[in-house]
N, C-alpha and C positions, 0 to 999 in steps of 0.2 A: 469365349472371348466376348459375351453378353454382357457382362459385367463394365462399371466403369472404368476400375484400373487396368483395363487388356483394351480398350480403346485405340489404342497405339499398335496394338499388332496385328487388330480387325485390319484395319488401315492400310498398315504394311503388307498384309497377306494380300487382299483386295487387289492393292494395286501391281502387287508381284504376277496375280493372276491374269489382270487387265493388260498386263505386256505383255506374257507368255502368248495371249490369247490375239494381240495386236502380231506378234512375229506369225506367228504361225498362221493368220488371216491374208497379210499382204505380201507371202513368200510368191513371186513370178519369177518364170523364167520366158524371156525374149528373142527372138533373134531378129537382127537389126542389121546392115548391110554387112552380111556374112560374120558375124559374130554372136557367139549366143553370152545374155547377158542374164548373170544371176542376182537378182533383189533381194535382199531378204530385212525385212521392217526398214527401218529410214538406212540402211547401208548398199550399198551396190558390192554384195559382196564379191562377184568373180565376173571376167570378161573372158572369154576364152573364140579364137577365130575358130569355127568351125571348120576351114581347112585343114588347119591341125588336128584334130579327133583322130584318133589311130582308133578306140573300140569302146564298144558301149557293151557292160555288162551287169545283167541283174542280180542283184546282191540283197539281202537281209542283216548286213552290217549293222552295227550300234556306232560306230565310228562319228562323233560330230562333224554334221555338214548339214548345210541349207536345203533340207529335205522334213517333210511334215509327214511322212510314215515309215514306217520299218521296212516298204515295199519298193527298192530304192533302185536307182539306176547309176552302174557306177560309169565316168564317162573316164576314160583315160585319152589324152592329148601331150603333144610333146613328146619329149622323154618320157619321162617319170612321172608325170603330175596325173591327178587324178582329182575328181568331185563328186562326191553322191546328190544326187538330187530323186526329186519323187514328183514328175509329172503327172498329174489327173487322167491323161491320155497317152499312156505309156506309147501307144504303138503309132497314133499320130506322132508323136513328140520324135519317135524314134524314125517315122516314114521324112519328117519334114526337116531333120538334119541328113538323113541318106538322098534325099532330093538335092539340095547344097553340096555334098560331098558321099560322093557314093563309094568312095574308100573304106569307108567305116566300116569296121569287123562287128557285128550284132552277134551276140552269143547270152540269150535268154534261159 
């Protein structure tokens, strides 16, 4: 892609990598007056009240979801619903929604 007619894909590659690399930098997860909030690059992908958590399970899924490793935590809430996520602090991350709601089934 050195060349001048491949100009255009340097370009496109570059920038395809500068977003991957932009999501994957400014993924947070928050939690904010009883609600844990999922970020992921300029989206506010998932709200979820931590009252409703029914269980937190560790998973190695390929599944997409706003998680930046294979080393993922599956959170099931609700009924049915569920989200993988990949906190830095697994076991903080997992202490300080069982502090909010100690309902939570943890099964690591």
């Amino acid at each position: 892609m050195m060349f001048p007619p491949i100009w255009p894909g340097l370009v496109v590659s570059l920038l395809v990598m500068a977003f991957v690399l932009h999501v994957f930098t400014t993924m947070r997860y928050t939690c904010k007056d009883g609600v844990l909030i999922i970020k992921w690059s300029f989206f506010t992908y998932q709200r979820i009240d931590i009252l409703s958590i029914t269980s937190i399970t560790g998973t190695n899924s390929l599944i997409s979801s706003p998680a930046a490793s294979l080393d993922r935590l599956e959170i099931r809430f609700k009924k049915h619903q569920s989200v993988l996520v990949s906190p830095k602090d697994k076991e903080g991350f997992i202490a300080h929604l069982s502090q909010i709601n100690p309902d939570i089934e943890v099964k690591l």
